[in-house]
NUPALUM-17558 format. One record per residue (C-alpha): residue number from 0; x, y, z; residue in one letter. Coordinates in Angstrom, 2 decimals, padded with zeros to 5 digits, always signed. Last residue first. Example, Ala and Ser with C-alpha at 12.3 -4.5 7.8 and 13.67 -1.06 7.14 Angstrom:
n = 1 xx = +013.67 yy = -001.06 zz = +007.14 res = S .
n = 0 xx = +012.30 yy = -004.50 zz = +007.80 res = A .
REM end
This chain:
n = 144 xx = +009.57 yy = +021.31 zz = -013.76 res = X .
n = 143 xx = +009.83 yy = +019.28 zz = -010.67 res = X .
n = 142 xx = +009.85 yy = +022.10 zz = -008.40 res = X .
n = 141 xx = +007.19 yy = +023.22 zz = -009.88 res = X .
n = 140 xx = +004.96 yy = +020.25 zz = -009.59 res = X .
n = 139 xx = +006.30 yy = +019.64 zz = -005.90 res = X .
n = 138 xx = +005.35 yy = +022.89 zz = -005.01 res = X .
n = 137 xx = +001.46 yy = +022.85 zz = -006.37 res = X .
n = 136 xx = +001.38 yy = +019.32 zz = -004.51 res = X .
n = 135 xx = +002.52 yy = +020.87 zz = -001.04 res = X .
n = 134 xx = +000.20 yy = +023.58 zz = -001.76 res = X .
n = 133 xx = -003.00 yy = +021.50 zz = -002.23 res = X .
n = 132 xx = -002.40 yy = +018.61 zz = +000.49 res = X .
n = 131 xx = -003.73 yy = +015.35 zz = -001.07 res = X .
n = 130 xx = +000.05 yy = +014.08 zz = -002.09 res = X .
n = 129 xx = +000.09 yy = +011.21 zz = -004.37 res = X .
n = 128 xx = +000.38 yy = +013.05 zz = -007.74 res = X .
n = 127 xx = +003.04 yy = +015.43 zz = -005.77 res = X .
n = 126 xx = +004.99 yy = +012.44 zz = -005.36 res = X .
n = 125 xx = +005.02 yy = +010.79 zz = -008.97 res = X .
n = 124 xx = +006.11 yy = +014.29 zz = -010.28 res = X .
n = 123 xx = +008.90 yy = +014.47 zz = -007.45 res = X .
n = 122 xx = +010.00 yy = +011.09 zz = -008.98 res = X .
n = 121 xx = +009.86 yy = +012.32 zz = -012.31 res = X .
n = 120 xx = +012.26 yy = +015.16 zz = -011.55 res = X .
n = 119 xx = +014.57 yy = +012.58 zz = -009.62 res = X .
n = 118 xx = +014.76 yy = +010.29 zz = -012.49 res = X .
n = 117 xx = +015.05 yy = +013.28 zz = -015.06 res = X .
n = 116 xx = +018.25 yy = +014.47 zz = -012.49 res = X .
n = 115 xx = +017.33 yy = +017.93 zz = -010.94 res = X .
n = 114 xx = +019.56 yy = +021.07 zz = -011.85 res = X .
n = 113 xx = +021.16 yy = +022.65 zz = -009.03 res = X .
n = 112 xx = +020.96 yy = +026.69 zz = -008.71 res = X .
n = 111 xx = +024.11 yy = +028.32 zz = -007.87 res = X .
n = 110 xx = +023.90 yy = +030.45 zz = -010.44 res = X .
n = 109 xx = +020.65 yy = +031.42 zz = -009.88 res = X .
n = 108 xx = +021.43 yy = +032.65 zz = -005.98 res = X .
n = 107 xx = +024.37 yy = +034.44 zz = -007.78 res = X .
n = 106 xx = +022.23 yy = +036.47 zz = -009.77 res = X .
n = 105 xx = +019.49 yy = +037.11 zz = -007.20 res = X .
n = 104 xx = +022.50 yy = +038.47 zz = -004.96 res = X .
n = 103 xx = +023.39 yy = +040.72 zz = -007.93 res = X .
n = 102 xx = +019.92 yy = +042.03 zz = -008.10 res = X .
n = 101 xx = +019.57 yy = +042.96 zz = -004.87 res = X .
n = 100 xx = +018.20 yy = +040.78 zz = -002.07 res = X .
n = 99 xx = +015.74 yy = +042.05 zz = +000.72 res = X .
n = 98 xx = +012.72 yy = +043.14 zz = -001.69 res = X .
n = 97 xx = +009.92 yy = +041.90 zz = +001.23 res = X .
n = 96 xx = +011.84 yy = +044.34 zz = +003.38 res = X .
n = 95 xx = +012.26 yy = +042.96 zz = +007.19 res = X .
n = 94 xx = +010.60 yy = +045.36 zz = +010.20 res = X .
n = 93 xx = +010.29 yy = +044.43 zz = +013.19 res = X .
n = 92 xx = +007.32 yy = +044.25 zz = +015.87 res = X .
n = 91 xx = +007.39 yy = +043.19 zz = +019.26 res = X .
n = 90 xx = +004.07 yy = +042.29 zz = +020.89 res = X .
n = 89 xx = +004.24 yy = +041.62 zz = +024.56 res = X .
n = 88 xx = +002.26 yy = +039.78 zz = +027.42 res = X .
n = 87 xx = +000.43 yy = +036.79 zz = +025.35 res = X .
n = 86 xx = -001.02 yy = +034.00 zz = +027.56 res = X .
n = 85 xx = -004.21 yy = +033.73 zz = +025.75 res = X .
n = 84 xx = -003.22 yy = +033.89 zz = +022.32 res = X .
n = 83 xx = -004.02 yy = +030.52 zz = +020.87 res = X .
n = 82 xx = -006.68 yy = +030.59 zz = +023.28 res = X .
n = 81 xx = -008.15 yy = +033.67 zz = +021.50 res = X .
n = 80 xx = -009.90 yy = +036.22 zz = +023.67 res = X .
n = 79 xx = -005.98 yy = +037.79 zz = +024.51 res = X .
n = 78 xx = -005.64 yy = +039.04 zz = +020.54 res = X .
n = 77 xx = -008.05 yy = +041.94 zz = +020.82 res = X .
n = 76 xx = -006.76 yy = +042.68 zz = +023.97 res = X .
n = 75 xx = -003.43 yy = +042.86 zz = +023.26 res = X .
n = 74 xx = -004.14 yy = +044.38 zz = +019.96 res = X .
n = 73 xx = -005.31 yy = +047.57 zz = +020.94 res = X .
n = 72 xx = -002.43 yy = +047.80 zz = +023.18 res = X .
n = 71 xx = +000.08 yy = +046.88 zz = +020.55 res = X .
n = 70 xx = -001.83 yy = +049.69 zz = +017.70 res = X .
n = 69 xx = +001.11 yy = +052.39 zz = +018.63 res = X .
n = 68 xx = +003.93 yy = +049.40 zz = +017.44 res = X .
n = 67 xx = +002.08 yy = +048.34 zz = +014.43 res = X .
n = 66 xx = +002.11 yy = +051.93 zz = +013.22 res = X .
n = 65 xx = +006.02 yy = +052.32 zz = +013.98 res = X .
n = 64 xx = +006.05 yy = +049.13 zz = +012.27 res = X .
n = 63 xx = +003.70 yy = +049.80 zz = +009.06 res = X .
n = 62 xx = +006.39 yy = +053.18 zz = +008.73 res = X .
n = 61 xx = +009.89 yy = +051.25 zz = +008.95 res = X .
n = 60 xx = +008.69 yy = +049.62 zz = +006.14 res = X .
n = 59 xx = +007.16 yy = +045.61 zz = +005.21 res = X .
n = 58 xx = +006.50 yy = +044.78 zz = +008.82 res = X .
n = 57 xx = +006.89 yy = +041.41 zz = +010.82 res = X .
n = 56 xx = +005.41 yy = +040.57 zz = +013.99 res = X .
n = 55 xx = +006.95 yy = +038.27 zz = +017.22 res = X .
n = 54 xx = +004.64 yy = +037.68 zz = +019.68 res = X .
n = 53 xx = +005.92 yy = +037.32 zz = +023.32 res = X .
n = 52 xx = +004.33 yy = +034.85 zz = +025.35 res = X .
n = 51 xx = +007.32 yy = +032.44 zz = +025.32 res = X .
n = 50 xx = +007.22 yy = +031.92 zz = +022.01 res = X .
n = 49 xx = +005.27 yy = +033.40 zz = +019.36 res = X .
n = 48 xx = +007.03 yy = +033.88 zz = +015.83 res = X .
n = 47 xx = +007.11 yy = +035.67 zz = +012.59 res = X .
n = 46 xx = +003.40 yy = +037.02 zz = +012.30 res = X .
n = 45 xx = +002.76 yy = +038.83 zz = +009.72 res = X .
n = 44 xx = +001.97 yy = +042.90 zz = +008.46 res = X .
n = 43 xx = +001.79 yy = +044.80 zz = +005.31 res = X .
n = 42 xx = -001.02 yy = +043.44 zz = +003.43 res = X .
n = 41 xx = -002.95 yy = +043.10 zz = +006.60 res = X .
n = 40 xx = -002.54 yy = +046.56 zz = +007.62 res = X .
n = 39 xx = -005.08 yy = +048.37 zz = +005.57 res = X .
n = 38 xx = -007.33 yy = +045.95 zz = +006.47 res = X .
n = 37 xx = -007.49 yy = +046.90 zz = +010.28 res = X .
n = 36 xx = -005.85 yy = +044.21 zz = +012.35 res = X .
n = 35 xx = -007.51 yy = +042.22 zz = +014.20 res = X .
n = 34 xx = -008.54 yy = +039.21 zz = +011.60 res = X .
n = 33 xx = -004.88 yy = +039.58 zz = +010.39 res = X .
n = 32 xx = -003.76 yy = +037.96 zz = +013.92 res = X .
n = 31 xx = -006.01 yy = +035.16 zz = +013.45 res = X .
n = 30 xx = -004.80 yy = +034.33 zz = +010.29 res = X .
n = 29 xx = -001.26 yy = +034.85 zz = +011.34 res = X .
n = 28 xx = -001.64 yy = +032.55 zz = +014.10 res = X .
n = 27 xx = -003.39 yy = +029.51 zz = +011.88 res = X .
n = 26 xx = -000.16 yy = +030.23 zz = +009.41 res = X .
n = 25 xx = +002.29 yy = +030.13 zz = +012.46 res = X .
n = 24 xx = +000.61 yy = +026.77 zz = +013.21 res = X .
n = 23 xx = +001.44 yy = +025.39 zz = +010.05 res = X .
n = 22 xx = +004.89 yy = +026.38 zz = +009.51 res = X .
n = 21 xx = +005.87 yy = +025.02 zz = +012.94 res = X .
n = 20 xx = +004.24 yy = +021.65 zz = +012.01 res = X .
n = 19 xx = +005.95 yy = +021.46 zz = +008.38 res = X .
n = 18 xx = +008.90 yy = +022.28 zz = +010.67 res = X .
n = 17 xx = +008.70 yy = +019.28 zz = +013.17 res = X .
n = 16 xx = +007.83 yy = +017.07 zz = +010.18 res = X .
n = 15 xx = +011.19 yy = +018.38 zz = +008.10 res = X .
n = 14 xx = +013.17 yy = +017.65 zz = +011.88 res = X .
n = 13 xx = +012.19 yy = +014.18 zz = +011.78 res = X .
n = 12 xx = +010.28 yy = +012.16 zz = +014.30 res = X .
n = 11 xx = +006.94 yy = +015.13 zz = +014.13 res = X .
n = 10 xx = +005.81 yy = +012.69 zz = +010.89 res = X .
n = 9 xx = +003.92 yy = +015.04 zz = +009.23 res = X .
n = 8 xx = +006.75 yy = +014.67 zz = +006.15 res = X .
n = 7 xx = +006.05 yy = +011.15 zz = +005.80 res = X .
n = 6 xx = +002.64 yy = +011.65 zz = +005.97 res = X .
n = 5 xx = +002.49 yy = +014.39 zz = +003.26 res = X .
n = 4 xx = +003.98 yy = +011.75 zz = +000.79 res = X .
n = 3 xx = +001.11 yy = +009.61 zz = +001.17 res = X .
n = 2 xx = +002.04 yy = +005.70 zz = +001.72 res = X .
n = 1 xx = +001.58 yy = +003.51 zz = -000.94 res = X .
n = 0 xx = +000.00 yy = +000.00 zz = +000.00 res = X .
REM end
C-alpha cells in the first residue's frame, strides 16, 4: 500500500515534520492575527514567531512598524480572547523588506541553482500526484519542472 507523501513529512520524528508543524501553526496565528488588524494593515503585516508569550510581527517599512507598534495595546486585547493567544504579554514588531536581495545576490542565488536528475524530476512528479495537500502538490509540480 503507498504511503502519502504528506505523511512522511507530518511525521513530528524528523526535523522536516517538526517544521511542516511550525509552519502550520504560524499560518493559523497569522490568520487570526490579520482578523484584528485593520485591512489596511494586513497586506503589510505577519506574524514571525510566538514563544514564550511574546509575539513576534513582521512589517514591510519602517512606517507599518512604527504603526504596528502604537496599535500593541489595541491588539493585546483583541488578541488575549483567543486561546491561541491567551497568555500573550508583549508584541514586538520588526521590520524585514519583502525586496531584501539585490539584483546581484538574485544572480548568484541562480547560479548556484542545481539542476534535478530526469529520475529525480519524475520522482517528485510521482509524489506530488500522491500528495492530497494543495500547496505541497502545487510545489512539488514546480519544483519538478
Amino acid at each position: 500500500m503507498p504511503i502519502l507523501i504528506e505523511n512522511v513529512f507530518k511525521n513530528s520524528s524528523n526535523r522536516l515534520g517538526e517544521l511542516i508543524t511550525q509552519s502550520s501553526h504560524l499560518e493559523q496565528l497569522n490568520q487570526i492575527f490579520r482578523k484584528t488588524l485593520p485591512k489596511a494593515f494586513s497586506k503589510h503585516c505577519r506574524v514571525a514567531n510566538y514563544d514564550e508569550k511574546k509575539l513576534k510581527v513582521i512589517a514591510d517599512t519602517p512606517a507599518w512598524s512604527t504603526k504596528i507598534h502604537y496599535l500593541v495595546p489595541d491588539l493585546m486585547k483583541k488578541l488575549q480572547p483567543f486561546k491561541e493567544f491567551s497568555n500573550i504579554e508583549a508584541i514586538e514588531c520588526i521590520t524585514r523588506p519583502q525586496e531584501s536581495f539585490s539584483n546581484s545576490k538574485l544572480q548568484k542565488i541562480e547560479k548556484n541553482r542545481l539542476e534535478l536528475s530526469p529520475k529525480t524530476k519524475q520522482l517528485l512528479k510521482n509524489l506530488s500526484q500522491s500528495t492530497k495537500d494543495k500547496n505541497l502538490k502545487a510545489a512539488l509540480q514546480k519544483i519538478s519542472n
